[in-house]
C-alpha positions as CSV (number, residue, x, y, z in Angstrom):
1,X,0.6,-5.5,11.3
2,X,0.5,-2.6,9.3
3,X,-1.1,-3.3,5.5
4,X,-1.4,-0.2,3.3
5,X,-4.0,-0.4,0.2
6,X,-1.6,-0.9,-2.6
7,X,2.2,-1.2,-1.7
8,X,4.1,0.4,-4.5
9,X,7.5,0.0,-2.8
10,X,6.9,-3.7,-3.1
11,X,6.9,-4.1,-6.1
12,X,9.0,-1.2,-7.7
13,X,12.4,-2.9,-5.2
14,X,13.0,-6.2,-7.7
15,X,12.7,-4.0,-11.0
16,X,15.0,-1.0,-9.7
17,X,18.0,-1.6,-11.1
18,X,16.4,-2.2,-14.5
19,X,14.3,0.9,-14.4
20,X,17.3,3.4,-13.9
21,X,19.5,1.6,-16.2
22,X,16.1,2.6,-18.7
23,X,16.5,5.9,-16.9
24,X,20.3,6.3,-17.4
25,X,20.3,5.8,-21.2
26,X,17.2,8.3,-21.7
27,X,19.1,10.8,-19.8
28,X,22.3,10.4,-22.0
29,X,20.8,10.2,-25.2
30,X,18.4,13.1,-24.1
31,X,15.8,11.7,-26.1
32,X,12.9,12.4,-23.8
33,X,9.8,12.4,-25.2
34,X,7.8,10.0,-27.8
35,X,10.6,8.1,-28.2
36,X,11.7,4.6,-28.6
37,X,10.1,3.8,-25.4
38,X,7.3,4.6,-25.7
39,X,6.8,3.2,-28.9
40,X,7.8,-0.3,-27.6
41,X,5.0,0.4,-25.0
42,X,2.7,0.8,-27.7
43,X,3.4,-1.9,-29.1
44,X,3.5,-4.0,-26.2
45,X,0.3,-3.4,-25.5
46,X,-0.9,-3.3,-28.7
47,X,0.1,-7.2,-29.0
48,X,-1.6,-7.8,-25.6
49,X,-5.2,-6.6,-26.1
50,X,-4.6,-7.5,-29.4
51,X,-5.7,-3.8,-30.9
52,X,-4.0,-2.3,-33.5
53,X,-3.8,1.0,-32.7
54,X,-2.2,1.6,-29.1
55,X,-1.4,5.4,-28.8
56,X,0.1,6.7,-25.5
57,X,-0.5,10.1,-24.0
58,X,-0.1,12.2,-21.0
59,X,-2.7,10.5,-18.3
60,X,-6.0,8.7,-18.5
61,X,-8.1,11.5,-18.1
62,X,-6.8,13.1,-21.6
63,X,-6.8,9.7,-23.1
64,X,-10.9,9.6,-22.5
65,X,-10.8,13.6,-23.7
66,X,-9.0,12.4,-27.2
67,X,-11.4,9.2,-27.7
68,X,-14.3,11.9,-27.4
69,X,-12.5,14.6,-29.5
70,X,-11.8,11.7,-32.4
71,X,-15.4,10.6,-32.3
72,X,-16.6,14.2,-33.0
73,X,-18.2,14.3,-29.9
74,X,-18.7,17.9,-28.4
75,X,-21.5,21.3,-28.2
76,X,-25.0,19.5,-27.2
77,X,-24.5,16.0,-27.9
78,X,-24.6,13.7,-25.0
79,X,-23.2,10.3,-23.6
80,X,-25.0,8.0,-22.1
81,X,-22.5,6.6,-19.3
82,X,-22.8,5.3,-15.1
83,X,-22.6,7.8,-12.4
84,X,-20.7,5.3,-9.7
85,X,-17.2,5.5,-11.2
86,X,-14.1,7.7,-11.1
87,X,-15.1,11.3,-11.7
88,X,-13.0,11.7,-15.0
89,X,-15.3,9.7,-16.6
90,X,-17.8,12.0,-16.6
91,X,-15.6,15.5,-17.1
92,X,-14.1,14.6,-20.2
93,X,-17.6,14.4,-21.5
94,X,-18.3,18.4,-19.7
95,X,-15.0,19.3,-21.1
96,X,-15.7,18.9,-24.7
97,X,-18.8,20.1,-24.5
98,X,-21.4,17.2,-24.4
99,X,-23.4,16.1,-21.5
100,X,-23.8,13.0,-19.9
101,X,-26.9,11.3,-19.5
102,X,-26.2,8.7,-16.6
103,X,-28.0,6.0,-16.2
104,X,-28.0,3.2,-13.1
105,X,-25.9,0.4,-12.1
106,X,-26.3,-3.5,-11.8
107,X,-26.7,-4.6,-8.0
108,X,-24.5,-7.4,-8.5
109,X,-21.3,-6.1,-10.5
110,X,-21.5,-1.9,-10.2
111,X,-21.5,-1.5,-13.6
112,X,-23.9,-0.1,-16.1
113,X,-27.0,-1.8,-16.3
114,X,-27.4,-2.7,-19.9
115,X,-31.3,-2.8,-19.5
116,X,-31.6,0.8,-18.7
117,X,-29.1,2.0,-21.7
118,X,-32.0,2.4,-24.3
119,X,-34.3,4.1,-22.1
120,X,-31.7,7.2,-21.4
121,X,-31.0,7.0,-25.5
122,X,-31.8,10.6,-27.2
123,X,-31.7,12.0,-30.7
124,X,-28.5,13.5,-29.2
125,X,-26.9,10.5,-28.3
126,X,-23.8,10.0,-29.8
127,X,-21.9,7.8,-27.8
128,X,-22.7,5.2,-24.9
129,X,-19.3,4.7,-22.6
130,X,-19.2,2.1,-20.5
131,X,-16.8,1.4,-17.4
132,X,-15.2,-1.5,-16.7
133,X,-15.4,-0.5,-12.8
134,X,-12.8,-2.2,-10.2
135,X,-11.3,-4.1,-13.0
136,X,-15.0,-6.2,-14.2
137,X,-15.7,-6.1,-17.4
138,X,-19.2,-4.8,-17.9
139,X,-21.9,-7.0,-20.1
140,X,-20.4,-6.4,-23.5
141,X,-22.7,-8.6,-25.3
142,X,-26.0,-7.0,-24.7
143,X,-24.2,-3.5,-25.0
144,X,-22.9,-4.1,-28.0
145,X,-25.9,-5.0,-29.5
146,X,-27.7,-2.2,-27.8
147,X,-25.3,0.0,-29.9
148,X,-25.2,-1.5,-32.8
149,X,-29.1,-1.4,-33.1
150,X,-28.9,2.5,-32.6
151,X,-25.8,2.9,-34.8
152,X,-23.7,4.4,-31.8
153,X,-20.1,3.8,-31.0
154,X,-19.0,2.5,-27.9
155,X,-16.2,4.0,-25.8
156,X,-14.6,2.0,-23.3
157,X,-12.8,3.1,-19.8
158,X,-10.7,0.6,-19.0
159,X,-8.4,2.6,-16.6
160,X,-9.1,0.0,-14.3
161,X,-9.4,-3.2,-16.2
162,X,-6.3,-3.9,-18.3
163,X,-6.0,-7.8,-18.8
164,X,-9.5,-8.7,-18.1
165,X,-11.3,-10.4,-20.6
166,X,-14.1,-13.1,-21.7
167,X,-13.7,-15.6,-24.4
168,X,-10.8,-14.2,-25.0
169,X,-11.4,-10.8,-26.0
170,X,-9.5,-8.2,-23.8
171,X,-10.9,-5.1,-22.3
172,X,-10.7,-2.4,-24.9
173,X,-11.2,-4.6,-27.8
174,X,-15.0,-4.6,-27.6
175,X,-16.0,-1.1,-28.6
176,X,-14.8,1.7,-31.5
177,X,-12.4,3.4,-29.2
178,X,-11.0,2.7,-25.6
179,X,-8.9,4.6,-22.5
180,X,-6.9,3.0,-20.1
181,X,-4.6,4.9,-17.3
182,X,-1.1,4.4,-16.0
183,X,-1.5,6.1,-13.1
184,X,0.4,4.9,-10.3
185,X,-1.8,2.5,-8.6
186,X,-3.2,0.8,-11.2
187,X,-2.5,-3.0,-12.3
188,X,-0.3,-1.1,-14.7
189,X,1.0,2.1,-13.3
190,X,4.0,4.4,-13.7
191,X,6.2,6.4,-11.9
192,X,3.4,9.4,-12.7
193,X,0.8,10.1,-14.5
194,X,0.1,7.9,-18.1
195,X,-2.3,6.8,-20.6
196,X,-3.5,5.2,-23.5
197,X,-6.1,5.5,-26.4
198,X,-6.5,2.2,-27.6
199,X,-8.6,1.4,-30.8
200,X,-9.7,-1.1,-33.6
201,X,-10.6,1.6,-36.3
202,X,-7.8,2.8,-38.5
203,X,-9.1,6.3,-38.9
204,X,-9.9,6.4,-35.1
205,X,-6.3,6.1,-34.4
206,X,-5.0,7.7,-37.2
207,X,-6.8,10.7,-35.2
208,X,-5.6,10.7,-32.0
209,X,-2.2,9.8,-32.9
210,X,-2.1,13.9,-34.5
211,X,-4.6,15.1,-31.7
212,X,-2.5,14.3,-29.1
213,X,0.3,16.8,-30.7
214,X,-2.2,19.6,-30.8
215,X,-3.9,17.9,-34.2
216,X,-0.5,17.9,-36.0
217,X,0.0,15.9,-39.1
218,X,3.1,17.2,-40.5
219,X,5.5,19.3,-38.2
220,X,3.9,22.9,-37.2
221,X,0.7,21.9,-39.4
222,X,-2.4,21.3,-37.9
223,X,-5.4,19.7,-38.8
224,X,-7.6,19.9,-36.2
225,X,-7.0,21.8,-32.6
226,X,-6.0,19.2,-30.3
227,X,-4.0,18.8,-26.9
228,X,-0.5,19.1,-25.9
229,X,-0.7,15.3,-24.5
230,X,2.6,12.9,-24.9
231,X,4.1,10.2,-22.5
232,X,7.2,11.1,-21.6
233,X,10.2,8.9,-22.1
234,X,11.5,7.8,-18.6
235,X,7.5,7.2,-17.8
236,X,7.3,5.2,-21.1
237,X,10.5,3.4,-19.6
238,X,9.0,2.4,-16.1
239,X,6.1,0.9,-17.9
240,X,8.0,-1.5,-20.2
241,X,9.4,-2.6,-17.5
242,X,6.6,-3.3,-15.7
243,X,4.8,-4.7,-18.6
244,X,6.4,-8.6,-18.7
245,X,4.4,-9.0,-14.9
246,X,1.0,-7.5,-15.6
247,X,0.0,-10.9,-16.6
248,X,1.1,-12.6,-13.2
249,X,0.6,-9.4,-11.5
250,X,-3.3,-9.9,-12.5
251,X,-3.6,-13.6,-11.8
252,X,-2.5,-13.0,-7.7
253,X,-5.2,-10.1,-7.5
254,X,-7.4,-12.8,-9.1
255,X,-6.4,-15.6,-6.5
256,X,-6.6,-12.6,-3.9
257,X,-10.5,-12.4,-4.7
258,X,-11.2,-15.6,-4.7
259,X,-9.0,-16.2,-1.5
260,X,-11.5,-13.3,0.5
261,X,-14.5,-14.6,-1.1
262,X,-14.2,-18.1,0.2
263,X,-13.2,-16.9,3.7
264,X,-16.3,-14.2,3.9
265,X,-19.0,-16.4,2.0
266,X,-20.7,-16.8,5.7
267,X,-20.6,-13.3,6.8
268,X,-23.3,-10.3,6.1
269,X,-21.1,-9.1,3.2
270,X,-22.3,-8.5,-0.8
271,X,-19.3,-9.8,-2.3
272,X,-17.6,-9.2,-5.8
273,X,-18.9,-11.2,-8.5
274,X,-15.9,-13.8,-9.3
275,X,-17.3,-16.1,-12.7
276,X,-14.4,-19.0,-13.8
277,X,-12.4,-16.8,-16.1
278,X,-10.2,-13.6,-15.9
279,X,-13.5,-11.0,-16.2
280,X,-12.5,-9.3,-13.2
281,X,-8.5,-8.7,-12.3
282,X,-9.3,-7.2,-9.2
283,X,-8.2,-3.4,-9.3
284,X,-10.1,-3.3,-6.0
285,X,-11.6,-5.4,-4.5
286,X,-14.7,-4.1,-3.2
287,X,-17.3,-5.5,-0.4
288,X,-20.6,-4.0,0.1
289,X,-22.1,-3.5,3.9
290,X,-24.4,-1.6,6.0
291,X,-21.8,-1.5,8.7
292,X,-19.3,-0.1,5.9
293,X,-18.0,3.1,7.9
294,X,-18.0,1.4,11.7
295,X,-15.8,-1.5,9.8
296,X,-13.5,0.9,8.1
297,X,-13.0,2.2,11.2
298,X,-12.3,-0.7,13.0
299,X,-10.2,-1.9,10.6
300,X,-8.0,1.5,10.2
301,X,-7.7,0.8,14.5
302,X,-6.2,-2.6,14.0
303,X,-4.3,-0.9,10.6
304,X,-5.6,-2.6,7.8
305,X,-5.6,0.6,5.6
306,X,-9.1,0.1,3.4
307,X,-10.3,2.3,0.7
308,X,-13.8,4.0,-0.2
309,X,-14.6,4.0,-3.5
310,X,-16.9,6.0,-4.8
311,X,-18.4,8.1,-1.5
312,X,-20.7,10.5,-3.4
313,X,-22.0,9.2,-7.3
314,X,-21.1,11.9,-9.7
315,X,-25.2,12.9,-10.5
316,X,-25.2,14.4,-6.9
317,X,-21.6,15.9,-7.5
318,X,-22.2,19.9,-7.2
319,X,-20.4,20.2,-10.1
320,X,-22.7,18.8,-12.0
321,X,-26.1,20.2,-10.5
322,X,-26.4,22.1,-13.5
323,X,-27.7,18.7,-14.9
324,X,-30.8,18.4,-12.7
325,X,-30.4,15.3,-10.8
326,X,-31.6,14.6,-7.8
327,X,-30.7,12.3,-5.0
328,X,-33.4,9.2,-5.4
329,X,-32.9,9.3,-9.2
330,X,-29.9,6.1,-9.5
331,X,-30.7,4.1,-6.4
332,X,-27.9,1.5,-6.6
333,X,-25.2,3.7,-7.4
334,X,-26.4,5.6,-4.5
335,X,-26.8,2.9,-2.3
336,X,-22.8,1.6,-3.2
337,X,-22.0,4.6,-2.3
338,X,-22.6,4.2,1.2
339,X,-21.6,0.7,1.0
340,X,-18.5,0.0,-0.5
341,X,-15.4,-0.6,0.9
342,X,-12.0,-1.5,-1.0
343,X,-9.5,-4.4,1.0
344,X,-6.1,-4.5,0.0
345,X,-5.9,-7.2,-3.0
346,X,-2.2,-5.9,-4.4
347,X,-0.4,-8.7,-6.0
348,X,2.8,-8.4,-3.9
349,X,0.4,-9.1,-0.1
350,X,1.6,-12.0,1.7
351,X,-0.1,-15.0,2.8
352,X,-0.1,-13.8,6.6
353,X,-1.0,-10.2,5.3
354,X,-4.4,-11.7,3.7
355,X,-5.1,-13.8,6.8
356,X,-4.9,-10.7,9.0
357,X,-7.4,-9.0,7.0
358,X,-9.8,-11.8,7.0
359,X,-9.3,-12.6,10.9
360,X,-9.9,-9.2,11.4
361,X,-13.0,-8.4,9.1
362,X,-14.5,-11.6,11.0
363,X,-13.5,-10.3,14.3
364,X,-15.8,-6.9,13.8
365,X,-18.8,-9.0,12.8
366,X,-18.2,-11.6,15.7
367,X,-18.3,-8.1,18.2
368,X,-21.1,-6.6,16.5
């Protein structure tokens, strides 16, 4: 039985035909870019997370860059964010010119510990950005309070967490300014590369909206220098087509989690943190052993296709050597590092697909 890590086949074969009709008209129209659909993507998802300002752009990695540029944030100012995350977290902070100041993550979730934030906090500080990593949203209630006490704004990466929330507040929604991605693979992903600035502040999204046009206000005048980052149209399309299932699309990762946590609870596994509510939708879903590379490799033999996620934290990336970390300095990111390992949790995985992973996770610890 051969189970891939995210089957995008799946679930682009019951929306075909309404994608290229989408396609069809864009091509005959020629309207192709920042254009009626992606407007109605804005404001889907502006109406979801229940944000006002919902601005689409080019990928995820720009929409973190414009969240930085419309803060201000640039030459020797710093960030205080995690090392154990996708690495564009931490070059959009290099590539306007601030540093980030990293700081460790909880044992149990991954995410930025909250009780270290203060201690990395500088007259430089001008931001703290938080990632909501494999789809769990980070504790937003003590760093919230963290920031407001030191008057910094928040920024949020949610690339990996659209539709997860607590008490009803969605990802995105708790700080200034937020980024989310539509890259392919994500809970929400496109046929190519997509994202979003999302944001609460009027003059925060008044901002991006002309940064994202290279800082134009009216046409060929330009406020500020910005970027040359728009959706394109037939992307724009995919994605409101999509859309309608995120919703269901998260609740069967959800039931996927729970579904592997109950089956491994007796085995020598850390397993995800799953509370009663939708704080975690599962991007991945990540299990942490000691074993992690012997049972990646048995499971790749029996072809359960597994993912690793993150192998080296980004304070021992070379690129960022410059910054003076050394390996001992975060412990737990460094330890997850060696540790982790992603199971397929798709939405569209079938009920025998699941119970082959689990059979054959157990089988590996019944050998060893």
């Amino acid at each position: 039985m051969d189970i891939p890590t995210i089957n995008l086949k799946a679930q682009y074969k019951p929306l075909r035909k309404q994608m290229l009709a989408g396609i069809k008209e864009i091509l005959d129209e020629q309207r192709l870019i920042l254009g009626r659909y992606c407007t109605r993507l804005e404001e889907q998802i502006s109406s979801y997370a229940a944000i006002p300002h919902a601005i689409a752009c080019a990928n995820g990695t720009d929409a973190l860059i414009l969240s930085l540029m419309a803060l201000d944030i640039g030459k020797d100012d710093e960030v205080v964010t995690t090392p154990y995350t996708f690495f564009s977290t931490a070059s959009s902070v290099a590539l306007v010119g601030a540093k980030p100041v990293f700081v460790d993550v909880e044992p149990t979730t991954m995410n930025i510990d909250p009780r270290l934030i203060e201690k990395a906090i500088t007259p430089r500080t001008k931001a703290i950005m938080v990632v909501h990593l494999f789809g769990k949203l980070c504790d937003m209630d003590q760093i919230c309070s963290i920031a407001a006490k030191h008057g910094l704004p928040i920024i949020e990466d949610s690339a990996q967490s659209l539709g997860s929330r607590k008490n009803g507040k969605m990802s995105g929604a708790f700080g200034d300014i937020s980024a989310t991605s539509f890259y392919p693979t994500k809970n929400l992903g496109g046929i190519g590369e997509g994202g979003m600035v999302l944001t609460r502040r009027n003059d925060l999204g008044e901002k991006v909206r002309k940064l994202r046009v290279h800082g134009m206000g009216n046409q060929y005048y330009h406020e500020f220098i910005g970027l040359n980052s728009r959706l394109d149209e037939i992307k724009a399309c995919a994605l409101t087509v999509k859309f309608p299932h995120l919703e269901s699309w998260n609740k069967k990762r959800i039931a996927n989690g729970k579904y592997y946590n109950k089956q491994f609870r007796d085995l020598p596994l850390t397993l995800p943190v799953i509370e009663d509510d939708s704080s975690h939708i599962f991007h991945h879903y990540v299990i942490r052993s000691t074993e992690r590379d012997k049972l990646q490799t048995f499971l790749k033999e029996k072809e359960v296709m597994t993912g690793v996620y993150y192998p080296l934290p980004l304070h021992l990336q070379p690129c960022f050597s410059h910054l003076g970390y050394k390996k001992g300095d975060f412990p737990v990111a460094e330890e997850a590092a060696l540790t982790s390992l992603a199971l397929p949790v798709f939405p569209e995985l079938k009920r025998e697909e699941k119970q082959y992973v689990v059979a054959t996770v157990r089988e590996f610890f019944k050998k060893a």
